[in-house]
C-alpha positions as CSV (number, residue, x, y, z in Angstrom):
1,X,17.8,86.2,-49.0
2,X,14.9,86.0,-51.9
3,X,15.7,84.6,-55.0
4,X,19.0,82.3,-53.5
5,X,22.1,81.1,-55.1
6,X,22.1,77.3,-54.0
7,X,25.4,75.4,-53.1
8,X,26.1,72.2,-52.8
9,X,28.0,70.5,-49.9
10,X,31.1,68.8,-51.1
11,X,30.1,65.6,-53.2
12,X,26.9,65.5,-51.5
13,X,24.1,66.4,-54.8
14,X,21.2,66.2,-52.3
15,X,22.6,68.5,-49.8
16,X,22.3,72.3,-51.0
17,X,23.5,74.8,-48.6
18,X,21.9,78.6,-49.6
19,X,21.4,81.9,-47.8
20,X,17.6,81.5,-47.9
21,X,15.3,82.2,-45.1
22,X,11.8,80.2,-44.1
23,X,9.6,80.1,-40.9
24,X,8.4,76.8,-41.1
25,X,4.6,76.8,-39.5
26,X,5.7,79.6,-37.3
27,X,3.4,82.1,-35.3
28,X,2.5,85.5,-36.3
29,X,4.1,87.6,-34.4
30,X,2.1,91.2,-32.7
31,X,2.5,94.3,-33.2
32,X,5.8,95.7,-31.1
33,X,6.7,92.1,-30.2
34,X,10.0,92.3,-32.0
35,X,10.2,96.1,-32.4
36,X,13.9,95.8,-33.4
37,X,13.1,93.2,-36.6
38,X,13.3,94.9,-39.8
39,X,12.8,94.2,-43.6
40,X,16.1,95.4,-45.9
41,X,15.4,96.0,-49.7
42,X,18.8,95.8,-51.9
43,X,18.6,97.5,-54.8
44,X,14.6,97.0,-55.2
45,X,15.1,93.4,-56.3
46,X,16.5,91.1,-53.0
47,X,14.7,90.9,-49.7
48,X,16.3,90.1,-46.5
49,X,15.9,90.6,-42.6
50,X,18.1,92.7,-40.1
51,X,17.8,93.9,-36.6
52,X,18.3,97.6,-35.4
53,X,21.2,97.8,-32.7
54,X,21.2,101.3,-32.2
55,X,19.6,104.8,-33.8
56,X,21.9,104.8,-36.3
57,X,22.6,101.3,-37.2
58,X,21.3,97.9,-38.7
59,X,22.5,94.4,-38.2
60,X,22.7,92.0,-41.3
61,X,24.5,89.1,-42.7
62,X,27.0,90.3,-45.4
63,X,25.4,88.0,-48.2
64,X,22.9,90.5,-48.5
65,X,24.9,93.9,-47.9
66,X,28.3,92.5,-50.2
67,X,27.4,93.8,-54.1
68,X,24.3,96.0,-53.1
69,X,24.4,99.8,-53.9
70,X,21.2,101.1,-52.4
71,X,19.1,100.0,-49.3
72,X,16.0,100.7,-48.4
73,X,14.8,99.9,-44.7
74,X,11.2,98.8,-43.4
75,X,11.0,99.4,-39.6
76,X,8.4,98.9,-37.3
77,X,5.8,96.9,-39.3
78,X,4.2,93.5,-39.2
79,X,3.2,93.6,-42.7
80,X,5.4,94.4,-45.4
81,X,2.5,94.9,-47.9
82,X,1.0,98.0,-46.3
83,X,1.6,101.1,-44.0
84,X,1.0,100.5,-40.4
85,X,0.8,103.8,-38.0
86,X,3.9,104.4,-36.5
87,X,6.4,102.4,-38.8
88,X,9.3,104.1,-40.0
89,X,11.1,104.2,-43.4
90,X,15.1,104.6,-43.7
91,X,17.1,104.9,-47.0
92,X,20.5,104.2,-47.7
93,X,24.1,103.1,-49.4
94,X,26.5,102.9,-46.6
95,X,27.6,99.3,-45.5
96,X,30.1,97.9,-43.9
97,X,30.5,94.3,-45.0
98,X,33.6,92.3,-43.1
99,X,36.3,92.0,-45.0
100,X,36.9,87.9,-44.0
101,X,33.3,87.0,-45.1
102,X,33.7,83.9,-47.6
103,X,30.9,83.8,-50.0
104,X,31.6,80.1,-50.6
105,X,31.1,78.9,-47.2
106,X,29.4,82.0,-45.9
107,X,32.2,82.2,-43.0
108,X,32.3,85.4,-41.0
109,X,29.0,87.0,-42.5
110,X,28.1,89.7,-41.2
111,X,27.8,93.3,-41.8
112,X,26.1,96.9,-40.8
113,X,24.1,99.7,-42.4
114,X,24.2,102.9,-41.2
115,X,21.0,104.8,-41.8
116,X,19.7,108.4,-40.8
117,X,18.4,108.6,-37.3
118,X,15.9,106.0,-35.8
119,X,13.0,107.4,-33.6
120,X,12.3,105.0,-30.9
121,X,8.9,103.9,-29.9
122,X,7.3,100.8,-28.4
123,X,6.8,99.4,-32.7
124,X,10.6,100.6,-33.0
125,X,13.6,100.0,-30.6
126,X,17.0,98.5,-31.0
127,X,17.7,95.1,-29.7
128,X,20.2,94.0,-27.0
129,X,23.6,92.6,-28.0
130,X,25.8,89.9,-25.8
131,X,27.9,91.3,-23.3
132,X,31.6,91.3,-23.4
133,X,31.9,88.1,-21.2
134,X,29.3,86.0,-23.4
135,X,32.1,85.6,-25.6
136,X,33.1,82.5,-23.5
137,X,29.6,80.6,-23.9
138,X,28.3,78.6,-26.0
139,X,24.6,78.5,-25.8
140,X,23.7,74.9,-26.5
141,X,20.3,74.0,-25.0
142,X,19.1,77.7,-25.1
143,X,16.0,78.3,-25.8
144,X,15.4,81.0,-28.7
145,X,13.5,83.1,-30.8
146,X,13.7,83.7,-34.9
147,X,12.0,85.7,-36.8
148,X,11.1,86.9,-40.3
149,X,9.2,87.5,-43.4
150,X,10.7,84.8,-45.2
151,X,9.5,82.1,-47.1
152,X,7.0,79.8,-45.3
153,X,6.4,76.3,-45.6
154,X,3.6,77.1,-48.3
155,X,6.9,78.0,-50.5
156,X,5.6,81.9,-50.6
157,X,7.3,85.0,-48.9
158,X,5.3,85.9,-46.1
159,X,3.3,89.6,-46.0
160,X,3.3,89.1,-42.4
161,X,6.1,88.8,-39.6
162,X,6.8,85.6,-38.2
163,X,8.6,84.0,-35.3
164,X,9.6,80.0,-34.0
165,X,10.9,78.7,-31.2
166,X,14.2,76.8,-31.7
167,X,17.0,75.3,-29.5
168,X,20.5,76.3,-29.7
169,X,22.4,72.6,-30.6
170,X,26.4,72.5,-30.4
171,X,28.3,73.2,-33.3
172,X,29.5,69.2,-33.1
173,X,25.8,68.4,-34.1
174,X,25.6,70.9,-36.4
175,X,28.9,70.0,-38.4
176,X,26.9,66.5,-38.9
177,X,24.8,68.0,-41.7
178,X,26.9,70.3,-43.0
179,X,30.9,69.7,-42.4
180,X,33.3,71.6,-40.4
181,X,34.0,73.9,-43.4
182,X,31.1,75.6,-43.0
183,X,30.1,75.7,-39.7
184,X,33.0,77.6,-37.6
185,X,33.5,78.2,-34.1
186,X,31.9,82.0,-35.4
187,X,28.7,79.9,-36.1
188,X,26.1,78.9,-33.9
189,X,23.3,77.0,-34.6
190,X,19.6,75.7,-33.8
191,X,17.3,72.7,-34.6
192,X,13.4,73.3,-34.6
193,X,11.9,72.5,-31.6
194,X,10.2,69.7,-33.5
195,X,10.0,68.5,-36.9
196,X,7.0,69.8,-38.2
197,X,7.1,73.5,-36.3
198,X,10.2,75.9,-36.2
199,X,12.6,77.4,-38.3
200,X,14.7,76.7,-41.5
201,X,16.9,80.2,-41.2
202,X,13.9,82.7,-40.5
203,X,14.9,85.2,-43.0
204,X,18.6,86.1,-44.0
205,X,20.3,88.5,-41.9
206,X,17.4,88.0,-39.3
207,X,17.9,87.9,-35.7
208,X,17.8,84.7,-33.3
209,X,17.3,86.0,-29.6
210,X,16.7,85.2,-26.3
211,X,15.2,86.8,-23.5
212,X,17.9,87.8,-20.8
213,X,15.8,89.3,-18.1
214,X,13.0,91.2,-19.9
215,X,15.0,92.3,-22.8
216,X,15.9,90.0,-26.1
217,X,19.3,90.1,-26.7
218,X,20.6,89.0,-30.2
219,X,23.3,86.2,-30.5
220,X,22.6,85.0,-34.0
221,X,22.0,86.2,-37.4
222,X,20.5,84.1,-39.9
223,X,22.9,82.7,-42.5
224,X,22.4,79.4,-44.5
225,X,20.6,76.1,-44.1
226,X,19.7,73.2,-46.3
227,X,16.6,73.6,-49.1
228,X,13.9,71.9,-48.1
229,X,14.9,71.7,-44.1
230,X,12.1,70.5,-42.5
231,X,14.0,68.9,-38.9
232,X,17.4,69.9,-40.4
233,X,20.0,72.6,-38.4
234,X,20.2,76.2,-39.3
235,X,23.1,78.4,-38.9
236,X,24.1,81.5,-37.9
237,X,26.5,84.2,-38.0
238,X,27.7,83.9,-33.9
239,X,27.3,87.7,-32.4
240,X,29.5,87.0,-29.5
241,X,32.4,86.6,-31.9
242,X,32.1,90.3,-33.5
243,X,31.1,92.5,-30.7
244,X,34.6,93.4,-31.3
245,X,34.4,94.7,-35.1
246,X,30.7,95.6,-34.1
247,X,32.0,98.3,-31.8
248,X,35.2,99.4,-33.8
249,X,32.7,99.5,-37.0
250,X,29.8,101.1,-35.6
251,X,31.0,103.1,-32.0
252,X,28.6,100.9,-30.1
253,X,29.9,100.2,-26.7
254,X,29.1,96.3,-25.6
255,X,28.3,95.9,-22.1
256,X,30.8,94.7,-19.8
């Protein structure tokens, strides 16, 4: 999320944990590459990312849904700073944040938007969630996809959609940087794929995917990570652990 409350970790003063998002020298992505990435304005002054998961509904973390009246939805764009033919527009004030999400250690965050119809196209289309049985996997050593208009490594929001390539790590590794409080087994994280190139969050409320077959299918959603985190984890809200509330919330059915 623009304009982040930082945290720190424990005792640690050098270590800030915040719900910020950043491609670090990431691609820009084409148009209709990730036709299911979307930009979410909260109350005209907060930007975040989100992912459409069916016509009626958006996927977000609930750090930038919880305390937001109004919501205004950017579909099926590349660039955020001007109208591209076919991109869609969707206002609204319904979400559903969960009710265990902990704003102090940004536990269980996650949360929907329902908005008026969506009218699919190949620039706008709903991504694929895990299946039922995913719920038993881990995903370390996946390879995966982020992607946003977040902040880049110039330190500037980018107009433009962009995307890294990152490897899911275990949650062991992750809980090295930043403690078993915050990274829970409803967390799953990545590391850039090298140092200087990759991700530091992507943009809150973003989606990490990978391709299953010839469909992306979502099993992160960008959370927290360290300022300044060049090489450093990122974590994510784990999609496998809510396809449960996802359903009951929303009336999507998961695959079997």
């Amino acid at each position: 999320m623009d304009k982040p409350l930082q945290k720190k970790h424990g005792n640690d003063t050098e270590s800030k944990i915040h719900p910020t998002g950043r491609i670090i020298d990431g691609a820009p992505a084409l148009r209709g590459q990730f036709p299911y990435q979307v930009v979410v304005y909260m109350d005209n002054s907060y930007m975040c990312g989100g992912s459409i998961i069916s016509s009626q509904w958006i996927l977000t973390a609930a750090h930038c849904a919880l305390g937001f009246k109004n919501f205004v939805i950017i579909m099926g764009t590349t660039d955020r700073t001007k109208y591209q033919s076919g991109q869609q527009t969707a206002v609204t004030n319904i979400s559903i944040v969960n009710s265990m999400y902990n704003k102090n250690n940004y536990n269980n965050d996650i949360a929907v938007l329902r908005v008026p119809t969506i009218l699919f196209s190949p620039f706008v289309s709903p991504v694929q969630l895990p299946k039922a049985t995913d719920s038993t996997k881990s995903f370390t050593g996946q390879a995966a996809l982020v992607s946003g208009f977040g902040v880049t490594a110039s330190g500037t929001v980018s107009n433009t959609l962009q995307y890294a390539a990152v490897n899911v790590i275990s949650n062991y590794q992750c809980q090295q940087v930043f403690g078993t409080s915050y990274v829970a087994p409803t967390n799953i994280c990545t590391k850039n794929v090298n140092n200087s190139k990759g991700t530091c969050n992507g943009d809150s409320g973003g989606p990490l995917v990978y391709l299953e077959g010839t469909r992306y299918t979502e099993i992160g959603i960008v959370s927290f990570g360290i300022k300044g985190c060049k090489g450093a984890p990122s974590a994510y809200t784990r999609v496998t652990s809510y396809l449960g509330w996802i359903s009951q919330k929303t009336g999507i059915v998961i695959r079997k």
